[in-house]
C-alpha positions as a printed NumPy array, in Angstrom:
array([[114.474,  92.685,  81.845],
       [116.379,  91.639,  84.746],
       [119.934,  92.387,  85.921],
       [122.462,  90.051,  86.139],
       [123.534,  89.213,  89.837],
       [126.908,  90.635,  90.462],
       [128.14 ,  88.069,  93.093],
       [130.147,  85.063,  91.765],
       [128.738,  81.605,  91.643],
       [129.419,  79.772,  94.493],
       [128.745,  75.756,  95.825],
       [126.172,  75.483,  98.486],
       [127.123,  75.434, 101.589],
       [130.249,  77.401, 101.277],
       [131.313,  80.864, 103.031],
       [131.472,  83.932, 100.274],
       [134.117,  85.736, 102.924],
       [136.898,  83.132, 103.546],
       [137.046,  81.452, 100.052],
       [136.952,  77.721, 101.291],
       [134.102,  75.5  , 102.374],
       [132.611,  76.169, 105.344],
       [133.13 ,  73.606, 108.221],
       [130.768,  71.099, 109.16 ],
       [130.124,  72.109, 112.457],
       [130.554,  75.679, 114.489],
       [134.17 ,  76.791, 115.545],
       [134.436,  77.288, 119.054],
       [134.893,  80.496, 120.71 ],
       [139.066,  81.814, 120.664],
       [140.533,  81.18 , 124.089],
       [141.885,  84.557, 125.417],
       [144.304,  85.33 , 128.378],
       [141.649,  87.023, 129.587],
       [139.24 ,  86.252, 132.288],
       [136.045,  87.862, 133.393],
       [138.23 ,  90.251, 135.906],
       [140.797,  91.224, 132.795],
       [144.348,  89.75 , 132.224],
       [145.969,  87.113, 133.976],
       [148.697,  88.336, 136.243],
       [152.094,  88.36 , 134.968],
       [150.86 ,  87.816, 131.309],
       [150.94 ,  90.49 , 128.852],
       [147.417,  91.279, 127.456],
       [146.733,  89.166, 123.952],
       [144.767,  90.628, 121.915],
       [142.658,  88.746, 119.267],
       [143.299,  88.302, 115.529],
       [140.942,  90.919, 113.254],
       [138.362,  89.594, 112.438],
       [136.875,  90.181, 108.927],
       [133.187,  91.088, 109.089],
       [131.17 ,  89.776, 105.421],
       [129.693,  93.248, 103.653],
       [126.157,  93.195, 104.503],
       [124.558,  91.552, 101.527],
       [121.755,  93.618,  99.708],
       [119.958,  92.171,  97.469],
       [120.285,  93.201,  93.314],
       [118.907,  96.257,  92.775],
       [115.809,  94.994,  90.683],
       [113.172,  97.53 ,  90.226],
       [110.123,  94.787,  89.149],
       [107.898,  96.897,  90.825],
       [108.399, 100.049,  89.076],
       [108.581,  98.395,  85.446],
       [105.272,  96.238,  86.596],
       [103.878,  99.795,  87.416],
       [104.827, 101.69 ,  83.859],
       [103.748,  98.5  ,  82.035],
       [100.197,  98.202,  83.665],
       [100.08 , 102.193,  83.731],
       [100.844, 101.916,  79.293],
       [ 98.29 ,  98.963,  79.52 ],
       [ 95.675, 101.19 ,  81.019],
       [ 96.216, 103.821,  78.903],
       [ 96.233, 102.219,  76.086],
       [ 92.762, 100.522,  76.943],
       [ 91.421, 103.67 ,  77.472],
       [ 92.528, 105.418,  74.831],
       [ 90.658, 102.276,  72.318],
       [ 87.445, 102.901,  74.014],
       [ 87.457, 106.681,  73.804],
       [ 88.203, 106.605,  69.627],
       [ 85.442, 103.948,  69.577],
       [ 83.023, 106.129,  71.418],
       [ 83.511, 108.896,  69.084],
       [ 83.587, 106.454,  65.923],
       [ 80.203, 104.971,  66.797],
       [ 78.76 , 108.683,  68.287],
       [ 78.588, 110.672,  65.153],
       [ 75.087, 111.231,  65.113],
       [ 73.801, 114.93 ,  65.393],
       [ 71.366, 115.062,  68.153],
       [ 69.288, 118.121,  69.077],
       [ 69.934, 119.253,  72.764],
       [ 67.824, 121.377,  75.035],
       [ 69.131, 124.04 ,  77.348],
       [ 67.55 , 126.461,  79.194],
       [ 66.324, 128.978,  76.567],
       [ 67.733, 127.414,  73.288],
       [ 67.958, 124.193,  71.151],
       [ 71.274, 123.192,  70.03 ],
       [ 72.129, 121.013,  67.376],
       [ 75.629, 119.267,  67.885],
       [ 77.245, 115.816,  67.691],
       [ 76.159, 113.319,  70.08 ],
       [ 79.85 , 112.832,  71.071],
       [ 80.235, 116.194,  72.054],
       [ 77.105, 116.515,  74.018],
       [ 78.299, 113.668,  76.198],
       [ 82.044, 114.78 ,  76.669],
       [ 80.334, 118.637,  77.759],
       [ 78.158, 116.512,  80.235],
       [ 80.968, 114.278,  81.49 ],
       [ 83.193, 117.468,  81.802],
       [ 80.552, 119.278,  83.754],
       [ 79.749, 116.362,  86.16 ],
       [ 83.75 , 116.334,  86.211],
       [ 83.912, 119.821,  87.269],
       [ 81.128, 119.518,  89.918],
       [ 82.527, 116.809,  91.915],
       [ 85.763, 118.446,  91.97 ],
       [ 84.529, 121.373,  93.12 ],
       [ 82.551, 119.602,  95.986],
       [ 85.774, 117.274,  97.046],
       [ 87.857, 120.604,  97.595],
       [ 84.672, 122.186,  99.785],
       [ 84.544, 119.196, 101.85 ],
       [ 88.197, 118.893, 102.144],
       [ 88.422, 122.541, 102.969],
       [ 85.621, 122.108, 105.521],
       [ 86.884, 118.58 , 107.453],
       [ 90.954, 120.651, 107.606],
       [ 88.522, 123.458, 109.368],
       [ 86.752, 121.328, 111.545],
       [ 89.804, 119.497, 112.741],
       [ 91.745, 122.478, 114.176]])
């Protein structure tokens, strides 16, 4: 969903800040009383119509990148979300597992999220040495 653009429709080749077509070619500079040393002697000082300066044009606020972000983010977790109900739909089996000084009878779904957890856990753990260690080193 976009926003509509709040300027005002105009024809091509016309100027937003004086209301009228713009000319075909450039107006010259104004002629001033003025030289490069200052005034002309004997003539007051002239000084030059305001001039209007055009806002500086920004562009619609239009946040595409954000709502492409939260759609693709809701696609992704969507996705994921599928394939981890159809990994515990087609998992149920019970499986015997062996640790150290026991066997364990347990779902094999369960089994795998413990193991996936505890890899999980490990490389966490050795990220936050290694970062802790390269901050150290870098002093």
């Amino acid at each position: 969903m976009s926003t509509p653009d709040p300027r005002p429709a105009r024809a091509p080749g016309s100027d937003p800040t004086l209301g009228f077509p713009a000319p075909d070619r450039p107006s010259p500079p104004p002629v001033s009383a003025t030289g490069p040393d200052g005034p002309a002697q004997g003539s007051p000082p002239r000084s030059s119509p305001p001039r209007s300066t055009p806002p500086p044009s920004t562009p619609p606020s239009r946040h595409t990148g954000r709502t492409i972000g939260r759609t693709l983010a809701l696609a992704l977790l969507l996705f994921v979300t599928v394939v981890l109900v159809l990994f515990v739909v087609f998992n149920t089996q019970t499986v015997d597992v062996s640790l150290v000084f026991t066997d364990v009878r347990a779902p094999l779904v369960v089994a795998l999220l413990i193991a996936a957890a505890l890899g999980a856990a490990i490389a966490g753990l050795l990220n936050a040495l290694l970062t802790v260690r390269g901050r150290r080193r870098n002093r």
